[in-house]
C-alpha positions in Angstrom: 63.9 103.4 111.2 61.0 103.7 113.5 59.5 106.9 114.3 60.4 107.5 117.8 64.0 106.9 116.5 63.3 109.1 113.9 62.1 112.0 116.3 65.2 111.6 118.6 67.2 112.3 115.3 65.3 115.7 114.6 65.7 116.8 118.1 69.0 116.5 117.8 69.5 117.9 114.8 67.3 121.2 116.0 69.2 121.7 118.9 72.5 120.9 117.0 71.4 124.2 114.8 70.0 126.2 117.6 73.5 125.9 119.2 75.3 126.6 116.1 73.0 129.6 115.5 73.2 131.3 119.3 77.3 130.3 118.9 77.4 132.5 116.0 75.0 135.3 117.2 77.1 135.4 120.3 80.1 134.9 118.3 81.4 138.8 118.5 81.1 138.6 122.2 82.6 135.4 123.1 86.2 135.1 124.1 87.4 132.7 121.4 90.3 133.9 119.1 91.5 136.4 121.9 92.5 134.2 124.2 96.2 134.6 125.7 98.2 132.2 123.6 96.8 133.1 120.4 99.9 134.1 118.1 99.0 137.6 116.5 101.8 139.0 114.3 101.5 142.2 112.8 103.8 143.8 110.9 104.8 147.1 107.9 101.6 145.9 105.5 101.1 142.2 106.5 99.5 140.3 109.3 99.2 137.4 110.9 97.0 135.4 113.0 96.6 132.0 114.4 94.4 131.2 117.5 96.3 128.2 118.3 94.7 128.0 122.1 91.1 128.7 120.9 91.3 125.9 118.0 92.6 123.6 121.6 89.9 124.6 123.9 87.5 124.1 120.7 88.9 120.7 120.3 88.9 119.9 124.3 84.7 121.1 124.2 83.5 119.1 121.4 85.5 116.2 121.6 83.7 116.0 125.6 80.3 116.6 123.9 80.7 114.3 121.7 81.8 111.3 123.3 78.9 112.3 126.1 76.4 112.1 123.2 78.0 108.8 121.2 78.5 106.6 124.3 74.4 106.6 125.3 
């Protein structure tokens, strides 16, 4: 591995974790697991919930992202 290749790789990586860190610092504000279609059951003790329509938008984002950055 050569070292430009080797560069590209970190600055990947760091912005990988700088988007992974301002995803989780904006995390509380950001719409995911409240969006409508998200099953929330509550019942006498129990609960349950399932954010079926965040996990698909989730899905839908990074699958684009990721075949934008594989196919370069």
């Amino acid at each position: 591995m050569d070292v430009s290749a080797l560069g590209r790789l970190l600055l990947v990586v760091g912005i990988a974790v700088a988007a992974v860190g301002g995803f989780l610092a904006l995390g509380g504000r950001l719409p995911f697991g409240r969006l409508p279609g998200d099953i929330s059951v509550q019942g006498q003790g129990t609960s349950f919930f399932f954010p079926i329509v965040s996990c698909i938008v989730l899905s839908v984002v990074l699958t684009v992202v990721l075949n934008i950055i594989i196919r370069r």
